[in-house]
N, C-alpha and C positions, 0 to 999 in steps of 0.2 A: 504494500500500500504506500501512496505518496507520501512524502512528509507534507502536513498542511504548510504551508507558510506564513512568514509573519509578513514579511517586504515584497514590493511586487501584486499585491492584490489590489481591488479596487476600495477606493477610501471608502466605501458605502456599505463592504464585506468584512464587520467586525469580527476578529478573532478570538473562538468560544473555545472552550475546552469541555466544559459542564453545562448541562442542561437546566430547566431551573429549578430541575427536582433535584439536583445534583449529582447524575449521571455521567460517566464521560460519552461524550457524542463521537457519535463512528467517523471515524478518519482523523479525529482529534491530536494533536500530540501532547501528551500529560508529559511535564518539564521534569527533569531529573532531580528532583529531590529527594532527600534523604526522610526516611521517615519524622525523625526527630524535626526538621524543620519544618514539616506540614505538619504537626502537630502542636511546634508551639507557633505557627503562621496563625492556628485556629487560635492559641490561646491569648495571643498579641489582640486578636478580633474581638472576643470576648472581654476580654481585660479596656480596649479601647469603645466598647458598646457600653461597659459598665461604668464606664468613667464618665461618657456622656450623661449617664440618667441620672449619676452623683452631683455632676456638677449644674446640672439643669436645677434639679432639687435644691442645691445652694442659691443659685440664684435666685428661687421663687421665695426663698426664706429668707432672702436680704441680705446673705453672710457669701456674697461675691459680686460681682457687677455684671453687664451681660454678655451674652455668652452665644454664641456661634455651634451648635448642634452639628453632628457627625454622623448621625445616625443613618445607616443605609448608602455611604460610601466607605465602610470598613476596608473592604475589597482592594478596592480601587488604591486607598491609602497605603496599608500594611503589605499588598500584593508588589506594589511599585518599591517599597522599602525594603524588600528582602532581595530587591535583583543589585543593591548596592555594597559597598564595603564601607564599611564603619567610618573611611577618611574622606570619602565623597560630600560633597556639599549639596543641603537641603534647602532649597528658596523654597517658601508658601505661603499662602494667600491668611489666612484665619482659622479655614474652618478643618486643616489638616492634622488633627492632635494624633492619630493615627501613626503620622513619623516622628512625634516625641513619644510616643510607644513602645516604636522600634526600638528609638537611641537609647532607651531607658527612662520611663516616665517616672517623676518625682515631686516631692512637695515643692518644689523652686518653680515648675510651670503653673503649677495652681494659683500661688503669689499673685505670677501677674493678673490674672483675671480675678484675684485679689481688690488689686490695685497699685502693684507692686513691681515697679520697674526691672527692678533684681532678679524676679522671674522671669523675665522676657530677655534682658543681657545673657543671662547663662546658659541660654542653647547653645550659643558658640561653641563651646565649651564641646560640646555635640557632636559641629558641626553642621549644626541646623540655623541658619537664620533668624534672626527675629521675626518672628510675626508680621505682615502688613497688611499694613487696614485699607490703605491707597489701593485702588484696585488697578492692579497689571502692573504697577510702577516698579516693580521688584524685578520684570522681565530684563530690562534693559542692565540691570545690576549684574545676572545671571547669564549672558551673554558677556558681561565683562569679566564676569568670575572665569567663566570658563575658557575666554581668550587669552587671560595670564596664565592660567593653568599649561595653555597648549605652550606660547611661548617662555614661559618655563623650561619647559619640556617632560613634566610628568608625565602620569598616566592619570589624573581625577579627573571625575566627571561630575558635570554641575546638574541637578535635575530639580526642575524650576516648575513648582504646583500653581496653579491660576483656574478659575471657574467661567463656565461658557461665558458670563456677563464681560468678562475682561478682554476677551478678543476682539469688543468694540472702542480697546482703547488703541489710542494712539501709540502706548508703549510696547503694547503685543507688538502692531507692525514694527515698529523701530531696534524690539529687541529679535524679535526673527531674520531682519531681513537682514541686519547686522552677523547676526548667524549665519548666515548663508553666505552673507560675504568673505568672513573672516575662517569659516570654516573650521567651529570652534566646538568642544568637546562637550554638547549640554543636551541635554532632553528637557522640552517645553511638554509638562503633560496637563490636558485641560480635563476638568473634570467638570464633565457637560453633565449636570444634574437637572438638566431642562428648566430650570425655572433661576432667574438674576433676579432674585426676591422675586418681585411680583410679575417681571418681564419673562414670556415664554420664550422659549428658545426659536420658535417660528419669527419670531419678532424682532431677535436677535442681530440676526444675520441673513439674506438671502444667497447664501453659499449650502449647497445639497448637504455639505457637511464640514463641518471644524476640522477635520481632519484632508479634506481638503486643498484647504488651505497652504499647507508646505509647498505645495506644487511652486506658488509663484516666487517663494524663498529657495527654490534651488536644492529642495530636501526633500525626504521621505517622509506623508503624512499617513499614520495607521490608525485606524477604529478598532476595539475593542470593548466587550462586554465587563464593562467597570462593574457589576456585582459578580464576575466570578474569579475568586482570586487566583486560582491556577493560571487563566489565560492574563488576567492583567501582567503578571511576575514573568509570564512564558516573553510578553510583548516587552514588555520594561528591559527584562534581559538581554533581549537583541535588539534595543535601542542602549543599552549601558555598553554592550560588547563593540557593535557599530562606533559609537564615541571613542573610548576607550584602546582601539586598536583597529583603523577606519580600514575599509577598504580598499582595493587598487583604486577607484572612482575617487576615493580621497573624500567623499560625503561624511562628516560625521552625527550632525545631528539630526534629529527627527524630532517631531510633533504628534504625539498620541492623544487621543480622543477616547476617554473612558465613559462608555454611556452608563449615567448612575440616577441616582433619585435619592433627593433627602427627603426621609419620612417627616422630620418635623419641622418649624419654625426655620425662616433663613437666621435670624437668631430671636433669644429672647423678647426681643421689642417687635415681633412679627408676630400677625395673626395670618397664617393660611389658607384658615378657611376664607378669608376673605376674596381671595383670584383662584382657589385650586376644588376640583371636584374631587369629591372622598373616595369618586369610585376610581379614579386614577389614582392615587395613593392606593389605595387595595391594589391593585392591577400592578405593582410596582414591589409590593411589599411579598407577594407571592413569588421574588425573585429573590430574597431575604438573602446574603450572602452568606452568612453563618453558615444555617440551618443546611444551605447549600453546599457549604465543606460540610459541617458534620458527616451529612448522608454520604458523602465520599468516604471520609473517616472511617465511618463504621461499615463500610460495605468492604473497603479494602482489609478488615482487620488492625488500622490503626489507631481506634479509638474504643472503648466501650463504656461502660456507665461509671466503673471504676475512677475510671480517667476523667471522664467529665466532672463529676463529682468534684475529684481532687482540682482540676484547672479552677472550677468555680470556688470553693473554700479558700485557694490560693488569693483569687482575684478582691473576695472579700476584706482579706485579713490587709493585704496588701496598699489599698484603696482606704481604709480605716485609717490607718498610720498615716497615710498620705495626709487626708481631712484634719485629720489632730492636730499632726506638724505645723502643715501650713497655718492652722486657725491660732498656733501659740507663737506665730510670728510677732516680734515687737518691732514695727517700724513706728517711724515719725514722720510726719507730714512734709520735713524739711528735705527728706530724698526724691520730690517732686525735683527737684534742683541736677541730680545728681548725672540724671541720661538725658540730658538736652544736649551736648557736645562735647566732645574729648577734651577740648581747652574750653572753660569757659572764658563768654566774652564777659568786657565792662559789666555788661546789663547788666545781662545773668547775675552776676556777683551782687549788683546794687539790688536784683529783686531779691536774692538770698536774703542780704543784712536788714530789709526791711520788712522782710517775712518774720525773722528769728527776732528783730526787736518786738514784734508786735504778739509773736511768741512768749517772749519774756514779760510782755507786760500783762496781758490776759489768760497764757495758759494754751497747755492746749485743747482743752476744752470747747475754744473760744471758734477751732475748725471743725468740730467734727457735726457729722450731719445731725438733724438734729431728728429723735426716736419719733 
């Protein structure tokens, strides 16, 4: 039987592995993994679905600020993070806690959705980017990462997260086409969740499809089925391998197109019901990515209740500490000061000392919100 392929198809023939009962489909090719990595691929999923519902729950109870929901691109997320090596750099948009999963999720990223800048600094630390709120503005950043890299002369590769809404910025184009120019080691993966809050993905764009798109950049754009994590990791692979060690054509990056769906809120201060019919949510949710490794798991003999069991106790205990931690942080209002710029200016310093006097003279009581 043929190997299916990942490059070379038409941008409109997303590449599936599992079906959405989570089968593998005939002619499919299931990626070389080792057991142990598709088992804890499922518990990265789990662990990053329970994190969500924790941290949603914080927010409704006032004890975090708001918050960007994940629910229903686990896949897409966690799938793309395992085709990387630990010294690759992560650009993404908000809503991808899924690759602080990866890196190792701790009570320092909660901080920031906290309100705590010290959480959002220390991904570096990662390898993962700060977070950005500006949407697509990080493209052009990631294209620049990745062009030092090349002229360097390593082997990293930059892999730069953004959602369907951003490909109508002007820094998608600027940071792709730059790619294509410079011929630089990155993977742009858009994680077309069909809906930029309230704007439909028809509305979007009149391009057949985001993935498309690479065509006029001089690159390979590939679709794939962003809730099944086998083919996302199978495409991310041979988009990391491509970068990473290009071709005779010399092409290195590519543009993937992970078709997904967030079951909830674009974040907390969103009501869905408002633009989205519940019957498409259902119709979307019946593609569940978990649920869809699991039935792999255990059809293959990789998983059983045992084991489930123990991932979910694990994910508990884990997430607990996490919530404690982060909730006995002692900061002070005065590290609003601290991530505005490596050197501060004048200002900065003149708003410091007139923050801290007025600190001293009321308290800090004098800032905090009031119950």
């Amino acid at each position: 039987m043929a190997t299916d392929p990942v490059f070379g198809r038409a941008p409109d023939d997303p590449v599936r592995v599992l079906d959405d009962d989570g089968a593998v489909l005939a002619g499919a090719t299931v990626p070389d993994l080792s057991d142990e990595e598709l088992v804890g691929l499922y518990a990265d999923m789990r662990l990053a679905r329970r994190f969500d519902e924790r941290a949603v729950s914080l927010q409704r109870q006032g004890r975090m600020g708001t918050y960007a929901p994940l629910a229903g691109q686990e896949a897409a997320q966690l799938g793309s993070s395992l085709a990387l090596r630990a010294d690759d750099w992560v650009l993404y948009q908000y809503r991808e806690h899924g690759v602080v999963v990866d890196r190792g999720l701790s009570a320092d990223y909660l901080l920031y959705w906290m309100g705590h800048e010290a959480g959002n600094a220390s991904l570096v630390g990662q390898h993962v980017a700060p977070l950005n709120i500006c949407i697509g503005s990080h493209l052009p950043h990631a294209t620049g990462m990745a062009w030092a890299s090349k002229l360097r002369g390593d082997d990293g590769v930059v892999l730069a997260h953004f959602g369907d809404g951003a490909t109508s910025e002007g820094d998608f184009h600027e940071g792709l086409n730059f790619a294509g120019v410079f011929d630089v080691p990155a993977v742009f993966f858009c994680n077309n969740n069909q809906w930029a809050i309230s704007v439909p993905r028809e509305r979007q764009t009149a391009s057949a499809t985001i993935a498309g798109k690479a065509q006029a950049y001089g690159f390979d754009g590939v679709q794939v089925d962003g809730m099944d994590p086998l083919a996302v990791y199978r495409v991310t692979a041979a988009a990391v391998e491509r970068a990473r060690n290009p071709p005779d054509d010399g092409v290195r990056p590519t543009l993937v197109e992970a078709l997904s769906y967030r079951f909830g809120a674009h974040t907390t201060a969103d009501d869905p019901t408002a633009y989205r019919d519940e019957a498409e949510v259902e119709r979307w949710r019946r593609k569940d990515p978990i649920p869809r490794l699991e039935t792999f798991l255990r059809d293959t003999g990789r998983l059983d209740d045992e084991a489930a069991d123990a991932i979910e106790a694990e994910i508990e205990t884990r997430l607990t500490d996490i919530v404690e931690t982060a909730e006995s942080y002692e900061g002070t209002p005065a590290e609003m000061f601290e991530y505005v710029y490596e050197t501060p200016t004048e200002e900065l310093l003149d708003q410091r000392d007139s923050f801290e006097a007025l600190r001293e003279r009321y308290g800090d009581d004098a800032f905090r919100r009031a119950e």
